[in-house]
C-alpha positions in Angstrom: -11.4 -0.7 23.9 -8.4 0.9 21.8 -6.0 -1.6 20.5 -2.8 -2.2 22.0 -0.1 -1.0 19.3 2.6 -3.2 18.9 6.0 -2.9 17.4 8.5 -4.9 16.0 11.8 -5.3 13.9 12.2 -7.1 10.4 12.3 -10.6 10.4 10.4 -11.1 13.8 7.4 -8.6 12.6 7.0 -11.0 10.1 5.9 -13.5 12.2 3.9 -11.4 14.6 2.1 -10.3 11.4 1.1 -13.7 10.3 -0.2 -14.4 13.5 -2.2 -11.4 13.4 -3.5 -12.5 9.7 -4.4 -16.0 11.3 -6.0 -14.6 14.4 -8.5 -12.4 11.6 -9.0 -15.6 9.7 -10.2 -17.0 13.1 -12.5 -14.2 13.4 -14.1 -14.4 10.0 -17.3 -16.2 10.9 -20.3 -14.5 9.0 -22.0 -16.5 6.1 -20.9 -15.8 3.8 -17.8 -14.4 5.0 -16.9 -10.9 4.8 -13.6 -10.1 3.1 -11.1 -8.7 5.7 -8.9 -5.4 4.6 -5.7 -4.3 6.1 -4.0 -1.4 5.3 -0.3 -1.6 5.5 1.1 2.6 4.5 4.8 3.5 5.0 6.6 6.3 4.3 8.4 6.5 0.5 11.4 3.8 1.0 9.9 2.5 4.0 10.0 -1.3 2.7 6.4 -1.6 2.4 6.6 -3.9 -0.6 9.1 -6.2 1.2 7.2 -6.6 3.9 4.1 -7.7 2.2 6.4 -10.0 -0.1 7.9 -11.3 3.2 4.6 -11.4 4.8 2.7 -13.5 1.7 5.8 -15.9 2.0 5.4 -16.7 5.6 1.9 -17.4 4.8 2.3 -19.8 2.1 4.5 -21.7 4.2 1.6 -22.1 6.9 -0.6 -23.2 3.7 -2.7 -20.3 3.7 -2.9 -18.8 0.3 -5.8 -17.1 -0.1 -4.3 -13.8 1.3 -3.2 -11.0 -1.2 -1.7 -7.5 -1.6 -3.5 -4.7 -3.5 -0.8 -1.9 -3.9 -2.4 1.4 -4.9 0.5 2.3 -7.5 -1.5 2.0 -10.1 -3.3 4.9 -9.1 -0.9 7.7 -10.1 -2.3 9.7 -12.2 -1.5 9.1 -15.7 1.4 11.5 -17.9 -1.7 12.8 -19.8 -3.5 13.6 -16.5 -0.4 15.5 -14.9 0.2 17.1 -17.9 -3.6 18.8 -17.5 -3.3 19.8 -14.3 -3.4 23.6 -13.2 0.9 23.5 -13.0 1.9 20.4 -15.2 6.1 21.1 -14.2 4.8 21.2 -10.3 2.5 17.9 -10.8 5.5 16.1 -12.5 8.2 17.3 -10.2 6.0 16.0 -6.9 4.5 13.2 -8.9 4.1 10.3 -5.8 2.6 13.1 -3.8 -1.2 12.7 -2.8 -2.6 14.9 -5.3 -1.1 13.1 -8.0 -3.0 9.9 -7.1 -6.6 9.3 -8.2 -7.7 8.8 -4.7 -11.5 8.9 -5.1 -11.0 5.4 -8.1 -8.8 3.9 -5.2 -11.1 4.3 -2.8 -14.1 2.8 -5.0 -11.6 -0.3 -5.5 -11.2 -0.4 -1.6 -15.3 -0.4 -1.2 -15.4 -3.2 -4.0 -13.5 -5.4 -2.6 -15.4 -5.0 0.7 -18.8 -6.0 -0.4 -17.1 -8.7 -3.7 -18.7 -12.6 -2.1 -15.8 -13.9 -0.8 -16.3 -17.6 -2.3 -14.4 -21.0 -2.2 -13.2 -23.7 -4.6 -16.6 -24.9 -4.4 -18.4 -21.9 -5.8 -18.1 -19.4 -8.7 -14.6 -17.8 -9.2 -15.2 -13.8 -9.5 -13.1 -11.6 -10.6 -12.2 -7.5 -9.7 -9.5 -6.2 -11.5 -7.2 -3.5 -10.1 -4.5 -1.5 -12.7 -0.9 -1.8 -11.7 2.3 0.4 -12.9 4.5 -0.4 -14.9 7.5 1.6 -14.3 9.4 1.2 -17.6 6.1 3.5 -19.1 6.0 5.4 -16.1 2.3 4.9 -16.1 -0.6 2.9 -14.8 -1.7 -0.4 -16.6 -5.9 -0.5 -16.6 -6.9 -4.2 -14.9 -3.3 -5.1 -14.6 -4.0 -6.8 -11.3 -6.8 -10.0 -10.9 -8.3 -10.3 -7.5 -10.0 -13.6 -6.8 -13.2 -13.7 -4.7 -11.6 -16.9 -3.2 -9.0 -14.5 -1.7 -10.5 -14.1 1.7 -8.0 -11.3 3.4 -6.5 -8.1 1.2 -3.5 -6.2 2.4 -3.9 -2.5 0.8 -0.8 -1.4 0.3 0.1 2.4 0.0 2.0 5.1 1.2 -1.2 7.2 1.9 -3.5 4.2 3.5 -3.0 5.8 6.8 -3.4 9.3 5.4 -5.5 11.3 8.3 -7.0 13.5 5.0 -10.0 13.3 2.6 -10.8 11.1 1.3 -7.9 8.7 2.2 -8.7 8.4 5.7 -12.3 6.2 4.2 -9.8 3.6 3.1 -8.4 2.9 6.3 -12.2 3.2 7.8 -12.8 0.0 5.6 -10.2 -1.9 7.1 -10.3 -4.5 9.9 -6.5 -4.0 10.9 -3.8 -1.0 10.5 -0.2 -1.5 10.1 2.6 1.3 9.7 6.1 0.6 8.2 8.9 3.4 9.0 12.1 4.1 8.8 14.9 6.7 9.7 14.8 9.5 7.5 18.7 8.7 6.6 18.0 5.1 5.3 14.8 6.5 3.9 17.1 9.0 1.7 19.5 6.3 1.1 17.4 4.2 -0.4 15.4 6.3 -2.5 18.5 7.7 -3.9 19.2 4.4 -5.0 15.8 3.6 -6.7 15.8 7.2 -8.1 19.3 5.6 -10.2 18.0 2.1 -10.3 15.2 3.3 -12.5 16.9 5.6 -14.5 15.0 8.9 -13.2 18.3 10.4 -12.5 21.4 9.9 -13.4 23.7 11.6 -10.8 23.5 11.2 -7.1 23.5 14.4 -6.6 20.5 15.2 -8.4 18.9 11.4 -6.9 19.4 13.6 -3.6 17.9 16.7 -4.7 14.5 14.7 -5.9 14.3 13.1 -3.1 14.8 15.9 -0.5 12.0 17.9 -2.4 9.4 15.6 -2.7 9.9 12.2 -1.3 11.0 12.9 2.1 8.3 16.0 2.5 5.8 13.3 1.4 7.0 11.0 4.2 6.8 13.7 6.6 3.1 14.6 5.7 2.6 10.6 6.2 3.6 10.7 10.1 2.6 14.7 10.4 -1.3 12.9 9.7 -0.9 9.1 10.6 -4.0 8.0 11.8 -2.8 5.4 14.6 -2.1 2.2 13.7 -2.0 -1.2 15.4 1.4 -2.2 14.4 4.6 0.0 13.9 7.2 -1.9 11.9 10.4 -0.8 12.0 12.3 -1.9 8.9 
């Protein structure tokens, strides 16, 4: 039987999404336990990341703290790695695009963390390291990012997790759960307009506008052009 999509609005979501994360927990009764994945993808500006930040919160104050989020930001390809590509000024200019992610190492983190033991205080602690970014550098970071075996639920993160295309529809595949944050297009521009400042990758509005109209917002439309469906819609 299909699964009823639900949807919600920021801060109540928050709560219906912890009590979908304690309703898996429930569920996780192989020995030993397998890990439980859940891909959370957005459009660019969505508020993925404060949703997941809101989302570990909530958790903690229940007492459950051995949930964690895997982003797949530090997937983008590296500077070096644009810069080889058949049209380096093209690569750089849609850089956040799917092409300019390693998808096929993302997806082999997505397939380790399925099959890592999940463990407990009791046994072993193992380790899989992801890379993160670090946005100063503009690049990934290699093993940035621990990931305990105790941790018994991942939330992979990612603008693409939903992405109805090879070979990003495999990660969402692995997952027990799907969740979906979007947003009007207009906030959407608004915000990224103001990260596009923030970071000091323009320096104008108008030209924050122009970057974002020609490649962030055409990569949020390719996200819900090719969504495969998810569980939850949250409407941030």
């Amino acid at each position: 039987m299909a699964k009823e999509i639900t949807q919600d609005r920021l801060p109540a979501t928050i709560l219906n999404l912890a009590k979908r994360v304690e309703a898996l927990l429930k569920r996780q009764s192989s020995s030993p336990p397998s890990r439980i994945l859940v891909a959370l993808a957005g459009v660019p500006g969505s508020g993925k990341s404060t949703v997941s930040a809101a989302l570990l919160l909530e958790l903690a104050a229940k007492g459950i703290t051995d949930v964690a989020v895997v982003a797949m930001d530090g997937f983008h390809l590296t500077q070096k790695e644009l810069s080889q590509l058949p049209d380096p000024k093209e690569a750089f200019a849609r850089r956040g695009a799917p092409f300019t992610f390693n998808a096929l190492a993302f997806l082999g983190l997505v397939k380790s963390l399925k099959v890592l033991p999940v463990t407990g205080p009791s046994a072993p602690e193992q380790f899989l390291y992801a890379p993160s970014f670090d946005h100063a550098r503009q690049d990934p970071v290699a093993n940035g990012i621990p990931i305990s075996s105790w941790t018994r639920v991942i939330i992979v993160e990612g603008n693409y997790t939903l992405l109805d295309e090879d070979p990003w529809r495999e990660v969402a595949a692995l997952c027990e759960e799907k969740w979906f944050v979007d947003t009007p297009r207009e906030v959407v521009l608004e915000r990224l307009v103001g990260r596009h400042m923030m970071a000091g990758i323009e320096t104008d509005v108008k030209r924050a506008v122009e970057r974002a109209e020609a490649n962030d917002l055409p990569n949020g439309d390719l996200i819900r052009r090719k969504l495969i469906k998810p569980d939850v819609i949250v409407e941030n």
